[in-house]
MITIMI-37945 format. One line per field, with one value per residue (C-alpha): x, z, y negated. Coordinates in pm, whole numbers, plus 32768, in hexadecimal, padded with zeros to 4 digits. Each point is the difference from the previous one (the first is absolute). Last residue first. Layout:
% residues N
px = c(X/...);
pz = c(Z/...);
py = c(Y/...);
END
This chain:
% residues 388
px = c(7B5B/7FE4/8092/80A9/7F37/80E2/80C8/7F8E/8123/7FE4/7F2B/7EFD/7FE6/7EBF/7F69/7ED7/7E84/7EA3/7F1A/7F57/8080/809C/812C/8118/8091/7F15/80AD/8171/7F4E/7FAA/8154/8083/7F29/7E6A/7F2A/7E72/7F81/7FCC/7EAC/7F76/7F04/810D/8012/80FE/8158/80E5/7FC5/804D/817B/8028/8035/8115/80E2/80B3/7F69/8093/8178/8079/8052/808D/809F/7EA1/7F90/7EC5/7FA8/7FF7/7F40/7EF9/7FE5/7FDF/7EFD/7F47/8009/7F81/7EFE/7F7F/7FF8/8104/7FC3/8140/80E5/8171/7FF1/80DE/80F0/8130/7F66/8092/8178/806B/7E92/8027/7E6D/7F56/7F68/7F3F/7F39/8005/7EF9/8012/7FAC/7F07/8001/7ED5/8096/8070/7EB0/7F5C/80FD/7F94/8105/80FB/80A9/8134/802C/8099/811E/801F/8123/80BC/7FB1/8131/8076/8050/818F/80D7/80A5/7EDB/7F41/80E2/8082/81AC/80D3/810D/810E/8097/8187/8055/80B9/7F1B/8062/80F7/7F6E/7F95/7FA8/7F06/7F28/8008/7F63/7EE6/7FAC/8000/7EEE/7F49/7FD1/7F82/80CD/7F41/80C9/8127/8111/810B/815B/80F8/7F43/80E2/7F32/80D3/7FF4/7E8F/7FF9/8103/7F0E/7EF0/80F8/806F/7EBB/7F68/8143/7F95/7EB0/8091/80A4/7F39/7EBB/7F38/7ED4/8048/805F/7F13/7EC0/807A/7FD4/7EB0/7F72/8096/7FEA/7E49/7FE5/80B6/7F43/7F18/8118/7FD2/7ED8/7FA8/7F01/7F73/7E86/7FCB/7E92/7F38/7EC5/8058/813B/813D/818B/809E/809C/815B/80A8/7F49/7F69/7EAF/7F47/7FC4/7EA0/7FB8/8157/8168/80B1/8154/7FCF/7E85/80B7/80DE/7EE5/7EF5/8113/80E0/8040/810D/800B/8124/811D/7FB7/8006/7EFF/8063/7F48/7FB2/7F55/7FB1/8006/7F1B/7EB3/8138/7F5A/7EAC/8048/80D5/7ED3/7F2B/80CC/802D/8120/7FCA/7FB3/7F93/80D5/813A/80F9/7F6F/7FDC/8148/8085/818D/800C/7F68/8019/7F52/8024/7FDE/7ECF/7FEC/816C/804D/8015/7E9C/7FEC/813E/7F1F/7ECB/80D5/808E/7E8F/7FA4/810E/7F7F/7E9F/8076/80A5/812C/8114/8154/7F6B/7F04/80BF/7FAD/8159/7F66/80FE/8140/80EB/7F50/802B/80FC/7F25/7F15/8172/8079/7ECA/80FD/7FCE/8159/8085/817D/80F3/8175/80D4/806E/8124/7FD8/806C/8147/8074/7FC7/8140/7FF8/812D/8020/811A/8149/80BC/7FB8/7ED8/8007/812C/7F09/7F22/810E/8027/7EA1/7F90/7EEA/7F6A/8082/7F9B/7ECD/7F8B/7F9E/8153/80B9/7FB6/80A9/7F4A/808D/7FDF/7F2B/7EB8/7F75/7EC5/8047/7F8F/8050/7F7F/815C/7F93/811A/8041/809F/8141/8044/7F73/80EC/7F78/80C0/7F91);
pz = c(7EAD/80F6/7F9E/8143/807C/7FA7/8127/80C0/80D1/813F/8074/80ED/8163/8080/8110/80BD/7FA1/8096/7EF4/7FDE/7EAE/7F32/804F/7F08/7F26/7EE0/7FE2/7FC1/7F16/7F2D/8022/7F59/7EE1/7FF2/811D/7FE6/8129/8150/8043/8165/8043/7FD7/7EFA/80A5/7F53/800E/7EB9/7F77/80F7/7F71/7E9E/807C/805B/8168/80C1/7F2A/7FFC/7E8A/7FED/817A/800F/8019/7F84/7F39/816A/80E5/7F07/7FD1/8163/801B/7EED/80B2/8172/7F7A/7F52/8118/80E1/8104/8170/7FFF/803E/7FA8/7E98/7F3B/7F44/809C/7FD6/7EC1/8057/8172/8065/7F30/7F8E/808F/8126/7F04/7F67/8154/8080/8168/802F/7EFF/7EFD/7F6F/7EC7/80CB/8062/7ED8/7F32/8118/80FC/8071/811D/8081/814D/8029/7F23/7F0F/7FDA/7E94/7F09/801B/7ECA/7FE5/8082/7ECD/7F75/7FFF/7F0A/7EE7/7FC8/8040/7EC2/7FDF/7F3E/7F61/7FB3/7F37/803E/80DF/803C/811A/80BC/811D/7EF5/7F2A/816F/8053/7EB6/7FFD/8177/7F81/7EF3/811A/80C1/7EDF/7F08/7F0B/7F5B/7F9B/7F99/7F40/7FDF/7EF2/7EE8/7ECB/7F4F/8071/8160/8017/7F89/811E/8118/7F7D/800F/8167/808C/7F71/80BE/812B/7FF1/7FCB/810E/8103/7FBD/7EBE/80C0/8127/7F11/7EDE/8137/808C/7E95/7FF5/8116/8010/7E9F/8025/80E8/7F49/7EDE/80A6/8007/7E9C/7F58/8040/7EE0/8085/7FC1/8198/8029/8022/7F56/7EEE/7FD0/80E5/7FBD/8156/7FC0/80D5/808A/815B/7FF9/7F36/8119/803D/801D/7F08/8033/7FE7/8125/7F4E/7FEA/7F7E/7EFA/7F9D/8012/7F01/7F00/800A/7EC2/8050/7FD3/7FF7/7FA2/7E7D/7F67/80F7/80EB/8011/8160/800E/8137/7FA3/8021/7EF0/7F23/7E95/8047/812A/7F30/7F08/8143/809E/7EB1/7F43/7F4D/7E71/7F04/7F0F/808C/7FA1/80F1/80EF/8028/80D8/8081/810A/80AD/8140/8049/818A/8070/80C1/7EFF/7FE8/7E80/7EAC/7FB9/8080/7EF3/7EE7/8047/8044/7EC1/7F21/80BE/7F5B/7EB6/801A/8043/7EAF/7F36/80FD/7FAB/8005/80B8/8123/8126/802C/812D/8145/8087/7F0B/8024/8186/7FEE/7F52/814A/80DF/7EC3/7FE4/7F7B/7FFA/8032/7ED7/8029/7EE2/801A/7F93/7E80/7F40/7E73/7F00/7F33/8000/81B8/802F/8153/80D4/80D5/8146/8004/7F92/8139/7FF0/803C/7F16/7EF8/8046/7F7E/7EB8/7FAB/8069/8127/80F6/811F/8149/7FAF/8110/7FC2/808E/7F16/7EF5/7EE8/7EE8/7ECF/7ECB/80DF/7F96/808B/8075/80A4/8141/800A/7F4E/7FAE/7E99/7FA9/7E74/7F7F/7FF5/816E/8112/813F/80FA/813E/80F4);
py = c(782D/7EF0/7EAE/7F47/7EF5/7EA1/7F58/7EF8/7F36/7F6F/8134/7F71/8079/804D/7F07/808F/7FE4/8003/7FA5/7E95/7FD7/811A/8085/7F85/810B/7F6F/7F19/80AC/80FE/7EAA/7F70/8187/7FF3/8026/802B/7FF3/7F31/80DD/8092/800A/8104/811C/810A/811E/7FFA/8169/806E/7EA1/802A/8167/7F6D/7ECC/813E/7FB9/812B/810D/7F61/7FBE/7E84/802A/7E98/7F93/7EB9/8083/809C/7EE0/7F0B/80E9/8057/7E6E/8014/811D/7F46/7ECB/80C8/80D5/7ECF/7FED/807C/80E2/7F22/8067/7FB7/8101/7ED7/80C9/8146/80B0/8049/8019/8042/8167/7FE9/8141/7F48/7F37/80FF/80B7/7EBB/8024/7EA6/7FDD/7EFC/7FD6/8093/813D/8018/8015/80E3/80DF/8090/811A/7FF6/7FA7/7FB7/816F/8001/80F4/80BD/7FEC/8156/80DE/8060/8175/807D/8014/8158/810F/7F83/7FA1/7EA3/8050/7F66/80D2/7F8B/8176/7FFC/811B/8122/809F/8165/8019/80DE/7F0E/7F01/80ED/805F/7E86/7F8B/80F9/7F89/7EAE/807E/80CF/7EBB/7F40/7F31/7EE9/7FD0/8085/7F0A/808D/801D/8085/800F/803B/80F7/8129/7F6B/7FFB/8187/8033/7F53/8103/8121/7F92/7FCC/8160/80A7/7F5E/8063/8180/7FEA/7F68/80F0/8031/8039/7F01/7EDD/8067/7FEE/7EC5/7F70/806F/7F88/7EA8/7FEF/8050/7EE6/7F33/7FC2/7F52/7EEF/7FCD/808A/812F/80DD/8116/7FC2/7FCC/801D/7EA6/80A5/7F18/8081/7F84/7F70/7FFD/7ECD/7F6D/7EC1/8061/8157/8047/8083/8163/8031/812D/809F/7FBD/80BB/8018/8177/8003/7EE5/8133/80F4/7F30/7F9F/7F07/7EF7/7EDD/7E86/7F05/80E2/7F5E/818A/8057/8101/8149/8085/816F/80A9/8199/8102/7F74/7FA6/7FBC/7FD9/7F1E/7F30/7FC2/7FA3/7EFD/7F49/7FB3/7EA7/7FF6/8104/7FC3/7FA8/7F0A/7EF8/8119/7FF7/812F/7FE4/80F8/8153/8079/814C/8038/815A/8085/8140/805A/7F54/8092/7FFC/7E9E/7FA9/8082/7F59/7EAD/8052/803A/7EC8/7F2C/80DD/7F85/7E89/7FBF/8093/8070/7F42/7F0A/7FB8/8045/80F6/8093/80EC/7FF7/80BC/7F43/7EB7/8021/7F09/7EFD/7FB4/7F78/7F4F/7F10/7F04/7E74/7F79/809B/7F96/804B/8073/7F18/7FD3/80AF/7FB7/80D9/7FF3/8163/7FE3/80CD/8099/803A/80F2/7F63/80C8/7EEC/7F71/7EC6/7E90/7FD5/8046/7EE6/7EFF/807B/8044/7EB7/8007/806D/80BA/80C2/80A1/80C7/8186/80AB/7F1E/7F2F/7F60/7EFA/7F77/7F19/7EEE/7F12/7EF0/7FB7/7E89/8055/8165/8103/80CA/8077/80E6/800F/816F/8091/802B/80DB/804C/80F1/8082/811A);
END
């Protein structure tokens, strides 16, 4: 199939944004750009030509930050937007209504509730109780960064009395520390997880792939012609692959993968044996199994780390001192300036006040009469980092 539009301005987008009288394309790829005269010959006569009537032809936008995968059940779900519905008693009214019309055990889903337009604030646990006592209920805030569940749906995604508040996430709680309903963020997936596996295997392949197409067509009508969903879960991909097998996704959808289910969980790193855990006193006197100082990479932050460990508590602090403000590492745990105070015992022997980089240098020097080792010294003194 051929397509040749004319009669309007052509904004090409390349580097120096100019513009073109004419534009042909066939089977879906454009193949010219152009002047009129010359883009014709890329076509047969038999090509449909479109006369633009003077309007402007422009590329097909890009919203790279789409929750595309959550807005395709909008058809199947509860509008719950204030407006068109008038305040939070009538969004409650429809979840009541759409509960009635479901299988007891059936997911309500509900979308796009502002309870900065509401009067009457949040959605609590309780109200959607009242209104589907059979049904788990999952309303999506209107900002996709929070969602409303009621007491079955977070029964179903195993949120209880000591469920913690998952990483990147809020379980939002009363005084009693009962779960109010209200998920913030990441908590919010453990109700879409649920929920959305429960459309995809009611509804079934078909019909999800059907609900794919006629949300990817509604983007086209507006000139979207990829998005960006994020943040795509297991059942979202799963969405995608049922519409592309049947040839219903004709849009291009950048997935960005973040849901459970995709990447393994961070590993914490192995401890190794020798280290232990000691007192801010005896890692200033300078213990040889100090972890403090066992954490510090030795490529970066140790080449001023005295090797002797006989030194005076406040040689040894101001030569720590002098160690860590010159690490390449400005925002490695074990080099910030405020853990080093912390991590001072008082010692017998006081050091003169130090002021300015010479004065640090000084009082690097073990004190008199106290076993000591050489420690290099930086040819060059660089200022402490600030620390926000």
């Amino acid at each position: 199939m051929e397509l040749l539009f004319t009669g309007g301005r052509v904004l090409t987008m390349d580097g120096l944004d100019r513009f073109a009288s004419a534009v042909a394309v066939r089977d879906g790829k454009i193949i010219a750009v152009g002047d009129s005269g010359e883009v014709r010959q890329s076509v047969s006569p038999d090509a449909t030509r479109i006369d633009l009537r003077g309007r402007a032809l422009i590329p097909g936008f890009c919203d790279p930050h789409n929750h595309f995968s959550m807005t395709t059940f909008e058809p199947v779900s509860v509008d719950c937007r204030i407006p068109p519905l008038a305040g939070k008693p009538a969004v409650l009214d429809a979840i009541a209504a759409a509960a009635e019309a479901a299988p007891a055990g059936q997911w309500v889903w509900g979308l796009g509730y502002s309870a900065r337009h509401a009067n009457g604030g949040w959605l609590t646990r309780d109200e959607l109780d009242d209104v589907a006592p059979d049904n788990p209920v999952c309303v999506m805030d209107y900002s996709y960064h929070a969602s409303y569940a009621n007491s079955a749906a977070m029964a179903i995604a195993g949120i209880h009395f000591e469920t913690p508040d998952p990483r990147g996430g809020q379980i939002l709680r009363d005084e009693s520390g009962e779960a109010t309903g209200m998920l913030y963020e990441r908590a919010s997936d453990l109700v879409h997880h649920a929920s959305m596996r429960s459309h995809i295997d009611t509804l079934g392949p078909e019909i999800v792939a059907d609900l794919v197409e006629q949300n990817a067509l509604r983007h086209l009508s507006h000139g979207v012609t990829s998005v960006g969903d994020a943040v795509v879960m297991p059942e979202s991909a799963e969405m995608y692959r049922l519409a592309d097998e049947r040839g219903k996704l004709p849009i291009v959808i950048h997935q960005m993968r973040g849901g459970n289910g995709f990447l393994p969980r961070p590993r914490p790193p192995p401890v190794a044996p020798s280290s232990r855990t000691m007192s801010p006193t005896a890692c200033a006197a300078g213990s040889s199994s100090c972890s403090w100082t066992r954490s510090i990479p030795p490529t970066r932050c140790v080449s001023a780390m005295p090797t002797a460990r006989s030194r005076t508590s406040a040689s040894l602090t101001a030569t720590r001192t002098r160690s860590i403000n010159s690490c390449s590492t400005p925002l490695h745990t074990a080099c910030r300036p405020r853990s080093i105070a912390s991590a001072t015992a008082p010692s017998s022997r006081r050091s003169t006040p130090m002021s300015g980089s010479s004065a640090r240098f000084r009082a690097a020097t073990p004190a008199t009469g106290s076993s000591t080792s050489s420690s290099p010294t930086p040819a060059r003194w660089s200022a402490p980092p600030r620390w926000a």
